[in-house]
FIFIPA-547931 format. One record per residue (C-alpha): residue number from 1; x, y, z; residue in three letters. Coordinates in pm, whole numbers, padded with zeros to 5 digits. Layout:
# FIFIPA-547931
[NUM [X Y Z] 'ALA'] ...
# end
This chain:
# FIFIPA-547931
[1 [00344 -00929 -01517] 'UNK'] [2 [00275 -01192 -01271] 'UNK'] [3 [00480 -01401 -01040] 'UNK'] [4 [00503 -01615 -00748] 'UNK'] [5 [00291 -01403 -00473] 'UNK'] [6 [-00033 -01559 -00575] 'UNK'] [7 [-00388 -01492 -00351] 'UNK'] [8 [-00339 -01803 -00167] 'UNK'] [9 [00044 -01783 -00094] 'UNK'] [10 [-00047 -01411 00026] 'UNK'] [11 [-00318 -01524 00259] 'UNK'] [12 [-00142 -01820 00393] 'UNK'] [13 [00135 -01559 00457] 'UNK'] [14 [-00009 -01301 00647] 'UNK'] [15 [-00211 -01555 00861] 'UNK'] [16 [00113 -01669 00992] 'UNK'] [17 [00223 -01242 01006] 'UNK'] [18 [-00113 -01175 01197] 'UNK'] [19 [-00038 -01276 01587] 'UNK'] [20 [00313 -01076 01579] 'UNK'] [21 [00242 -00833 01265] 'UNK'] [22 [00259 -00495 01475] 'UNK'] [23 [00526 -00628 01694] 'UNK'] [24 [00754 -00704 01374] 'UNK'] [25 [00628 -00385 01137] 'UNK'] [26 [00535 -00103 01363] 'UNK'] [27 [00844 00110 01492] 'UNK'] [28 [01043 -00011 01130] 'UNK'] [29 [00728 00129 00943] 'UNK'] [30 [00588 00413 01116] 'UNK'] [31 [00751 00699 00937] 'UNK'] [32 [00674 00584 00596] 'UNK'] [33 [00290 00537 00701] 'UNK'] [34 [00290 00872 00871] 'UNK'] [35 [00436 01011 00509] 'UNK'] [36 [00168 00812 00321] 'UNK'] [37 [-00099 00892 00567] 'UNK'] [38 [00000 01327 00521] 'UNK'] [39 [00025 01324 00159] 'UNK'] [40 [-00301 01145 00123] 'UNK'] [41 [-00504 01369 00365] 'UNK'] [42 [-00387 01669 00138] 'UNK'] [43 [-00576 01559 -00196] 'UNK'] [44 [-00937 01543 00013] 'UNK'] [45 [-01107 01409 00320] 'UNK'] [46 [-01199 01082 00060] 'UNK'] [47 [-00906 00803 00167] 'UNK'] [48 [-00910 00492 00048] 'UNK'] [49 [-00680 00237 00251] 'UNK'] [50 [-00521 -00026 00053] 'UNK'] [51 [-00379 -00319 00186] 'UNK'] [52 [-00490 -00166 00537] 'UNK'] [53 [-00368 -00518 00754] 'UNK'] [54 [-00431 -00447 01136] 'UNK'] [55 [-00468 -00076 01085] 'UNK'] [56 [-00153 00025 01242] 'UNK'] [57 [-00174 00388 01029] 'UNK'] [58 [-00549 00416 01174] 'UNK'] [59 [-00509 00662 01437] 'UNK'] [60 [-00304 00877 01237] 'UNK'] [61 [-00577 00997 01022] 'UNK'] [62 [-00696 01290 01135] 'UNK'] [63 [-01100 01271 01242] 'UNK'] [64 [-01257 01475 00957] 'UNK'] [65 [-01084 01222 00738] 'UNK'] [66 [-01352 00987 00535] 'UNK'] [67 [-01109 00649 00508] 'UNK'] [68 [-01229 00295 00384] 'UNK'] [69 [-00994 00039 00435] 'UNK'] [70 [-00938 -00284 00245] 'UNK'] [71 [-00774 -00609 00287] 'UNK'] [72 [-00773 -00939 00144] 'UNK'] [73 [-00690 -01097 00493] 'UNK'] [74 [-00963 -01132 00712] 'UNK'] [75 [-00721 -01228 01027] 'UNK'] [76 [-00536 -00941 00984] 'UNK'] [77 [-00876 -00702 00949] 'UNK'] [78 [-00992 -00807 01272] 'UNK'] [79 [-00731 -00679 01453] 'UNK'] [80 [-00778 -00371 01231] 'UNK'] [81 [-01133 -00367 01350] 'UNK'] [82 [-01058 -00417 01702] 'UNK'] [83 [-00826 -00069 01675] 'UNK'] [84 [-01123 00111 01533] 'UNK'] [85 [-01311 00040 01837] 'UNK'] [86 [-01105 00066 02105] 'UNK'] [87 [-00938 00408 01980] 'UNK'] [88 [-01286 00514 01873] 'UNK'] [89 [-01111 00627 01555] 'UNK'] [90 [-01395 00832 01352] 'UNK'] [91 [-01194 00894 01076] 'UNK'] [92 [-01277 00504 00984] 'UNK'] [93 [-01576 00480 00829] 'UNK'] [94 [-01548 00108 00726] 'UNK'] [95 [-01326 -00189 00671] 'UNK'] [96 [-01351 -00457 00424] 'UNK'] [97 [-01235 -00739 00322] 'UNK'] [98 [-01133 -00696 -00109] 'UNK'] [99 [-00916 -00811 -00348] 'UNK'] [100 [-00685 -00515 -00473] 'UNK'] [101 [-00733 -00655 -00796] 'UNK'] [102 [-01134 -00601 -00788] 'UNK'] [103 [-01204 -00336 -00605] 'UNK'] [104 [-01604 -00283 -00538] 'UNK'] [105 [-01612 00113 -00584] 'UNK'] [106 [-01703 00298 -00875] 'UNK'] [107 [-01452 00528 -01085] 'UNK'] [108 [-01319 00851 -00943] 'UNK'] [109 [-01464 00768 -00580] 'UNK'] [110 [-01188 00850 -00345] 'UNK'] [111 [-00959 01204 -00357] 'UNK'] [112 [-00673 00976 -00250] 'UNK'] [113 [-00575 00612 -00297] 'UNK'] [114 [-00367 00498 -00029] 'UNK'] [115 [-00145 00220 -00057] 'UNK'] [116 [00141 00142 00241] 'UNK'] [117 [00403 -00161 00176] 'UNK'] [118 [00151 -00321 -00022] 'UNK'] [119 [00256 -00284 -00422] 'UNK'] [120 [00551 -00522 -00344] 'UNK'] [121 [00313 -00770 -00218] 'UNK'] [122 [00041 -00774 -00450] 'UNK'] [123 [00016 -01085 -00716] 'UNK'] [124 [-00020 -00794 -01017] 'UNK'] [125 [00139 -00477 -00911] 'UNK'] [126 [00042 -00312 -01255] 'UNK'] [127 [-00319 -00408 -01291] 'UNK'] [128 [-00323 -00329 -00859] 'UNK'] [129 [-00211 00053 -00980] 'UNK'] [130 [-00470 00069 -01270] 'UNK'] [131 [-00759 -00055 -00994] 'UNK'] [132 [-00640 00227 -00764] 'UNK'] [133 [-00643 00430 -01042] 'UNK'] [134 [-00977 00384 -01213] 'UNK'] [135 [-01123 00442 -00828] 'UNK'] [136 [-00966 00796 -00759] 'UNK'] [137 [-01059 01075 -00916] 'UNK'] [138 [-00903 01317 -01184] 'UNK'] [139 [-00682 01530 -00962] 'UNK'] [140 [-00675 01305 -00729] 'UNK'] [141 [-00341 01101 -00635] 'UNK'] [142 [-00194 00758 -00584] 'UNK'] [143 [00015 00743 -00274] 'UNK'] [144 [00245 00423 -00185] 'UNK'] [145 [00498 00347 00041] 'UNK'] [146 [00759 00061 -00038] 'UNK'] [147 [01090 -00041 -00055] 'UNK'] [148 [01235 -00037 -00393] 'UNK'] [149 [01505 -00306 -00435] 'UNK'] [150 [01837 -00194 -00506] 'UNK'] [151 [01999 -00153 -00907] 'UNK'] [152 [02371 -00296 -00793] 'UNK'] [153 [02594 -00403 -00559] 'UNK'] [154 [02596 -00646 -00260] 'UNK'] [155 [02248 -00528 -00140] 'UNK'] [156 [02103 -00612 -00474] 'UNK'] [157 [02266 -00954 -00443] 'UNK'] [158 [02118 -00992 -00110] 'UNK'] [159 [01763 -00912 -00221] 'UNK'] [160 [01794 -01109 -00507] 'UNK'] [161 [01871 -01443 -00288] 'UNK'] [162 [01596 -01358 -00025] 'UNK'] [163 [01357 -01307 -00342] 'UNK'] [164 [01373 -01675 -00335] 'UNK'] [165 [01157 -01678 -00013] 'UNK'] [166 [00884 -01439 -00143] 'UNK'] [167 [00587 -01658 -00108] 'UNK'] [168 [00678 -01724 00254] 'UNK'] [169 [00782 -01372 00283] 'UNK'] [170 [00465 -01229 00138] 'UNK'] [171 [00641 -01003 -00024] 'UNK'] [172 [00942 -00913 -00298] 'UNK'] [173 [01243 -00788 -00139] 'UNK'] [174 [01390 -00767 -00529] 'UNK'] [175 [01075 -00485 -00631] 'UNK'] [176 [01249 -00300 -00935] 'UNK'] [177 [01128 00123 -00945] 'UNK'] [178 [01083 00034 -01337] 'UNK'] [179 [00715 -00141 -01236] 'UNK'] [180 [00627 00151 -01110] 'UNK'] [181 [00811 00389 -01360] 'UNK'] [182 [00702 00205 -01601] 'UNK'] [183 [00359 00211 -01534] 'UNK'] [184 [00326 00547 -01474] 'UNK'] [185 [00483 00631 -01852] 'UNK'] [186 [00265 00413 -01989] 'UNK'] [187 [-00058 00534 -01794] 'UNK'] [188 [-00218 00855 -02004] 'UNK'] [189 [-00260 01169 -01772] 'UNK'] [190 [-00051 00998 -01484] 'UNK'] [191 [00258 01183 -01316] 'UNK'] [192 [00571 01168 -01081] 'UNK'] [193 [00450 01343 -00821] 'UNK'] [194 [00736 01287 -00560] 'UNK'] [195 [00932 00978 -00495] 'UNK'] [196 [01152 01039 -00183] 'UNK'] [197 [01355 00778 00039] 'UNK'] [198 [01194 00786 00408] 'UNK'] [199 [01359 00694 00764] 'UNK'] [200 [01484 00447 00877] 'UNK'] [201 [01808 00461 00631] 'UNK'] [202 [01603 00471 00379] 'UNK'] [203 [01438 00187 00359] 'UNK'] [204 [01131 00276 00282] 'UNK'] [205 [01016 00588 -00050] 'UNK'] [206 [00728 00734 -00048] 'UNK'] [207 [00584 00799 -00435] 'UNK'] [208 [00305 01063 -00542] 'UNK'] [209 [00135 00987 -00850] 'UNK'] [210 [-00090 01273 -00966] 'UNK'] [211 [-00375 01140 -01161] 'UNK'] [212 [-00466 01400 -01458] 'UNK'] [213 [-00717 01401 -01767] 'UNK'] [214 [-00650 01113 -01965] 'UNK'] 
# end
């Protein structure tokens, strides 16, 4: 299913994001990427970096790591390269600019496909998963961090109104858990890992999604 968040609303988006990006998104987001960044590292050295924007998570990842990151902004990945080489961060071994949708890797390449705040942005959040998927390998996992919109009450309301402003957002405040639920019941050999709200207030859950035989 498709929506509003199409390639050029995203881009437009996060060129206006860029300047004031880690400013905005750091301290909210840090422990969900540090989550994100743990699980991942425990599948393999293999990381691939989804959605990686200015590379805040970067010099988390421990050195013997083996990370490729991946954007579709360009603005933003500069400032992702510039971290690389002023924190001399080994771990990164490259950073690209790719669309989610077509990524250039072949199947079962990476022991962990890393995804933070990005499958609420995405134009496709299903065929983004089954990209990510085809790309790690069988006992591998799928590791996002996101907020998941609420089921009731006022917040729901709330999100619901601001869902309005998505494509200036860049992403869906509104993201229902039954995309991703979904999916993963529909998806032979895939499994609920863990899916766990993270601080602040929970905002933020952090979802494993073991990748089995098909």
């Amino acid at each position: 299913m498709t929506d509003a968040l199409d390639k050029t609303a995203l881009e437009a988006a996060y060129a206006r994001w860029a300047p004031i990006y880690d400013y905005t998104f750091d301290a909210v987001m840090a422990p969900g990427r540090r989550a994100a960044v743990a699980a991942a590292e425990h599948c393999g050295p293999r990381i691939l970096d989804v959605g990686a924007g200015t590379g805040l998570e970067f010099p988390l990842f421990a050195p013997s790591s083996n990370v490729t990151a991946v954007d579709l902004s360009e603005i933003m990945l500069r400032r992702a390269r510039d971290r690389v080489l002023q924190k001399q961060l080994r771990a990164i071994n490259g950073v690209l600019v790719m669309d989610a949708l077509r990524l250039a890797f072949a199947d079962g390449t990476f022991d962990a496909t890393l995804a933070p705040y990005v499958i609420t942005v995405v134009p496709d959040p299903e065929a983004t998963l089954d990209e990510m998927w085809r790309v790690t390998r069988p006992g591998g996992e799928l590791v996002l961090v996101n907020h998941i919109g609420a089921e009731a009450g006022l917040l729901a309301s709330f999100e619901r109104w601001l869902a309005r402003h998505a494509p200036n957002l860049g992403w869906r405040p509104d993201f229902p858990w039954a995309r991703i639920g979904g999916w993963i019941e529909r998806k032979p050999g895939a499994r609920l890992l863990e899916r766990r709200a993270l601080q602040p207030l929970g905002l933020f859950s952090l979802v494993r999604i073991g990748k089995g035989e098909a």
